[in-house]
N, C-alpha and C positions, 0 to 999 in steps of 0.2 A: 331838518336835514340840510346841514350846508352842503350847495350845490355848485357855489364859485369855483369858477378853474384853480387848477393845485398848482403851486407855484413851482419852477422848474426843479429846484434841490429836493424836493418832498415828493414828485414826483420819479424820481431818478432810486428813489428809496424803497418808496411805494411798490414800485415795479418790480424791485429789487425782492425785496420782503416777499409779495405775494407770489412770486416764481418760486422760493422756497417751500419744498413738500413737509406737512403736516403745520403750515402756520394759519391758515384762512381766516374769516372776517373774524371771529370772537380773540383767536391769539392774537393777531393784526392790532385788535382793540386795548388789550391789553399793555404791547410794543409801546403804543401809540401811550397812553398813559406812564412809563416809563419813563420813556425818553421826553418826555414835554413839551412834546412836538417838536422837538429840534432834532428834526432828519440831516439837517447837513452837516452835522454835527460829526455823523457817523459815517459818511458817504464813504470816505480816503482814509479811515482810519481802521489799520487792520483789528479784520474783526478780533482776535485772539486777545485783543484788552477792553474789551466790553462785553464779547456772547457772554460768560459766566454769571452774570450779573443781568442776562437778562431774563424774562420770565418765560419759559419756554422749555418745550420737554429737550432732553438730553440730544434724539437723533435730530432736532430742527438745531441745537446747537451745533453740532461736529460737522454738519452740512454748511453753514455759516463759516465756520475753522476751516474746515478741507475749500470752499472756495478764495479766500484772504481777505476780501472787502466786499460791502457793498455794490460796489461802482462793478466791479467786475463782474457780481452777479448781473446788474441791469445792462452792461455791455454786452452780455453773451447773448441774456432773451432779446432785447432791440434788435443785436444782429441778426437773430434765429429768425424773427417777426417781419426783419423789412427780406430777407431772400424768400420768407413765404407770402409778401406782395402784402403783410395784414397792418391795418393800424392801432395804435397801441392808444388806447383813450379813459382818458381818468373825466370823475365827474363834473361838469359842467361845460367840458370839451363838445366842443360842434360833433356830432354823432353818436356820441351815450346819449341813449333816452333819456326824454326827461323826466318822465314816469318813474322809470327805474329809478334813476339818481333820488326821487323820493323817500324810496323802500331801506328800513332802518337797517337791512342785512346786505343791501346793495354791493356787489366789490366794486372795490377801489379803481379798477382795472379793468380792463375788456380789451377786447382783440376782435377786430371787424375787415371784414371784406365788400367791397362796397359804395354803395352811395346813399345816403337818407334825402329826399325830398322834402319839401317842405312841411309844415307840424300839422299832423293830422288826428282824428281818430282811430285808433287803433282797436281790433279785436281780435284778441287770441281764439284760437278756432284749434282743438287737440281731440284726439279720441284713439281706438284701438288700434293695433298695426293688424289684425288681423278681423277685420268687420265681416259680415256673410255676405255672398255673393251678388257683385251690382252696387252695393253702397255705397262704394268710392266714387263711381260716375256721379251720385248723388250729390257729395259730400263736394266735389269737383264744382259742379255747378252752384252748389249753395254757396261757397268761399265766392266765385264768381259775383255771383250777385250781388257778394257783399262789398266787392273791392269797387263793382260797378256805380255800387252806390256812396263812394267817398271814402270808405274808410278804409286802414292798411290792412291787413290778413298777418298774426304774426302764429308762427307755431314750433314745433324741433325737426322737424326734418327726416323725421324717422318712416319709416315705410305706414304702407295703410292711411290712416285718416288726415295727419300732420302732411302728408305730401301731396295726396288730393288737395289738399286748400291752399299750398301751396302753388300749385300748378294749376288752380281754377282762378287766383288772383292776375296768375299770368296773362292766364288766356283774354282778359280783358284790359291789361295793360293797366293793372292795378301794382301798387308797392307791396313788396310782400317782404318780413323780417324772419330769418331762422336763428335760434339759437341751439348749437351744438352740443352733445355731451360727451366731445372730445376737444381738443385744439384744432383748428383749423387748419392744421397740416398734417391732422392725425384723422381724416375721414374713412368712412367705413365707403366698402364699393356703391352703395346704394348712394350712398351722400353723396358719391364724388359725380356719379350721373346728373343728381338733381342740384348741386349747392351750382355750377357755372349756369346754369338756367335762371337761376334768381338772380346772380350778378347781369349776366347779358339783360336781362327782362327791368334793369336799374333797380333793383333790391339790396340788401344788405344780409350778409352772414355773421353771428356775432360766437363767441366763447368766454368766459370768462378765464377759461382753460393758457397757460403758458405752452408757447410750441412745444411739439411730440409728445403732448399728453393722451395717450388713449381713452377711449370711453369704457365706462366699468359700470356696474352694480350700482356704484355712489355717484357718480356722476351724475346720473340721469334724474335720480328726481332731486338732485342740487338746483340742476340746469332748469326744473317746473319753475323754480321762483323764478326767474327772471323771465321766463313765456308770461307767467300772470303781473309781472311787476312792470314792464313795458309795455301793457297795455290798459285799454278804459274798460274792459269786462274782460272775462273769459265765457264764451260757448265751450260747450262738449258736445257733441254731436254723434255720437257714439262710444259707447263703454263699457264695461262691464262692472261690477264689481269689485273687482281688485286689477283693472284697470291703470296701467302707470299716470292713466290722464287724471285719477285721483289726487295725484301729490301736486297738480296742477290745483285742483280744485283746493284742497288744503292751504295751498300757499296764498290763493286769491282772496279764502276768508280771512286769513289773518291781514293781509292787506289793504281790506275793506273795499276790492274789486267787486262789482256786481257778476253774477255767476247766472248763466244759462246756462239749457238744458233741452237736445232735443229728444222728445217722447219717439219708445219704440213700442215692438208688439210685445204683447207680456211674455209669449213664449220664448220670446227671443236671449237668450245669453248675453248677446252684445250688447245688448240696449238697458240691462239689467240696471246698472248703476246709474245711468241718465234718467230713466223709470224711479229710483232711487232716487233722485236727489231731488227731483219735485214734487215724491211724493211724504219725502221729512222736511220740506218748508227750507232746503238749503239752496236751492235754484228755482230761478222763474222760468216757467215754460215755454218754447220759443219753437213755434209753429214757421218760421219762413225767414228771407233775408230784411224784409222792413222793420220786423220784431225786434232782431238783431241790431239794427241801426238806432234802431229807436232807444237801446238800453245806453247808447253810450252819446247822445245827442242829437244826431241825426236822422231830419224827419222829408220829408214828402219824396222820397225815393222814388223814381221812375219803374215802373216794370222792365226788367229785361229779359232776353231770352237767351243767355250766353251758349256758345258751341265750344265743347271742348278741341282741342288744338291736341299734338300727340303728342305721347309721354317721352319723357327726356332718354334717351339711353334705348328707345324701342328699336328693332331691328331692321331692316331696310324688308325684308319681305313684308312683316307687322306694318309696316308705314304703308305699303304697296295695299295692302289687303284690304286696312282698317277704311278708305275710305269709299269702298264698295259696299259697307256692308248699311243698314236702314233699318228701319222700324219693323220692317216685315220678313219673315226669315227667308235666307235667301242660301240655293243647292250648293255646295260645297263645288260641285264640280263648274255652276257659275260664277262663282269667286276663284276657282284655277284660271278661266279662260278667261278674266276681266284681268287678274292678276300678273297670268304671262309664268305665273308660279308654277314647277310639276307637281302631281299631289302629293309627295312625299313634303315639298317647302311649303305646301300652303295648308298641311294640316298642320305643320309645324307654329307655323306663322298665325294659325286657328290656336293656339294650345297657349301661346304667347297673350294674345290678345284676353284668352279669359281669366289668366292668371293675374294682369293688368285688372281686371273686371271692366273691360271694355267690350266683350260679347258674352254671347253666352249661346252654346246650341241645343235646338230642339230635335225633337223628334226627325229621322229622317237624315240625319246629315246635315239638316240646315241651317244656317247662323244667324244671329241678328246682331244688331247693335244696343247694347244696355241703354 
């Protein structure tokens, strides 16, 4: 895969091209064969004397017609790109992975928010949005340790497991990468709490997505390849089955990513497809964060003991509460009077917290910390 930067006409093309709906990497390919690589060829000249002739279904043609050229199309997405503060990066540009730029289905294009640090190891870390109770504090810590120990945290950003690891790389002042399966100006409410957390925390947001694209059905496990493509393994960490973190694992074998996997209880749903994949020889079993490190080159990790930090978007009573609460469960009505909360805010503030999977209460009224 040639990875050298695009040269400006071919980028201006590029850009152009893949902002068009229904053309992506396999038509792109085809364009690209056509024209003979002579994008500037096409940039200024209205399209209406070349679409017909080119290979491409009828409504990608009339879409080409109804805008007039090239150049207009990639003036519109630039402008749309730089009011939404994203950069627009073709392969071998300072900030496309490099990993990625490798992968034979790579797009041409990306859209980032951000900053990329220096060249590291990197590990995707994906699993369910909905794990059983307490496993995200897990899942938190584990990403943790993992950032602790060098290497970036990359995942989608989607609720449940993908945000925990997100938000556990923070808490240690690790690099953490998301890739979207919408445009980055087209976030769902949950993203739009977590995606300014990765940026302040000096992380990057990526899409391959052209502004105001929403996220759909197809989108999302489009967006799996580039989680397992920008990185040196993928972890699962929880799954089920039919699990969306599956088309993650799909995309990383044909890539020839190494694939982890952590073991659950058998009774467990969640854990079902991670139990599944080490036990058909498709993932190597991965007991901790040294395991982890170790699959992608990284060895003599330090122990750490990381403390999660609070979740992005939590609400000023849940912030208030969350740091009262310990190991040992503790009366509800001594979390009112440590809080300053009445009890209608602080069971509120209780209800918040376990939906997070950040407490959980026991018997009696009383709370702990997960």
């Amino acid at each position: 895969m040639d990875t050298r930067p695009v040269p400006s006409a071919e980028r201006t093309a590029l850009l152009a091209l893949w902002a068009v709906p229904g053309i992506g990497s396999i038509g792109l390919g085809g364009m690209r064969r056509w024209a003979d690589g002579r994008w500037a060829d096409l940039l200024d000249t209205p399209a209406r004397d070349w679409v017909d002739s080119l290979p491409a279904s009828e409504p990608v043609r009339e879409r080409l017609r109804a805008a007039g050229s090239l150049r207009a199309v990639a003036d519109e997405v630039a402008e749309r790109a730089a009011r939404g503060r994203m950069e627009v990066l073709h392969r071998g540009d300072p900030g496309y992975p490099e990993r990625l730029a490798e992968v034979r289905d790579a797009p041409p294009v990306l859209f980032m928010q951000g900053s990329v640090s220096r060249p590291r190891r990197r590990i995707a870390m994906v699993g369910t949005r909905h794990p059983e109770q307490g496993f995200l504090r897990q899942a938190r810590a584990f990403a943790g340790a993992v950032a602790a120990g060098g290497a970036g945290v990359v995942s989608g950003a989607a609720a449940g497991v993908d945000r925990a690891c997100h938000l556990g790389a923070l808490d240690v002042g690790g690099e953490t990468w998301a890739f979207l399966g919408s445009a980055l100006d087209a976030v769902d409410a949950a993203q739009a709490r977590l995606v300014p957390a990765i940026l302040d925390g000096g992380g990057a947001v990526y899409s391959e997505l052209p502004p105001g694209i929403r996220a759909s059905k197809q989108t999302f496990p489009r967006r799996n390849r580039l989680i397992s493509g920008a990185s040196d393994a993928v972890l699962v960490l929880r799954a089920s089955e039919r699990s969306g973190a599956m088309h993650t694992v799909a995309a990383a074998r044909v890539q020839g990513r190494p694939i982890l996997a952590c073991p659950g209880e058998l009774w467990a749903e969640a854990a079902k497809g991670c139990n599944l994949l080490v036990a058909r020889g498709l993932a190597t079993l991965c007991l901790g964060a040294r395991e982890a490190l170790r699959a992608v080159g990284i060895d003599g990790m330090p122990a750490v003991d990381v403390a999660p930090g609070p979740m992005p978007g939590m609400s000023e009573a849940a912030a208030r509460i969350y740091p009262l609460l310990g190991r040992e469960p503790i009366p509800v009505e001594e979390l009112e009077d440590g809080s300053g909360l009445d009890p209608g805010g602080a069971v509120s503030a209780l209800c918040e917290l376990e939906l997070l999977g950040l407490a959980i209460q026991g018997p009696g009224r009383r709370y702990q910390r997960v």
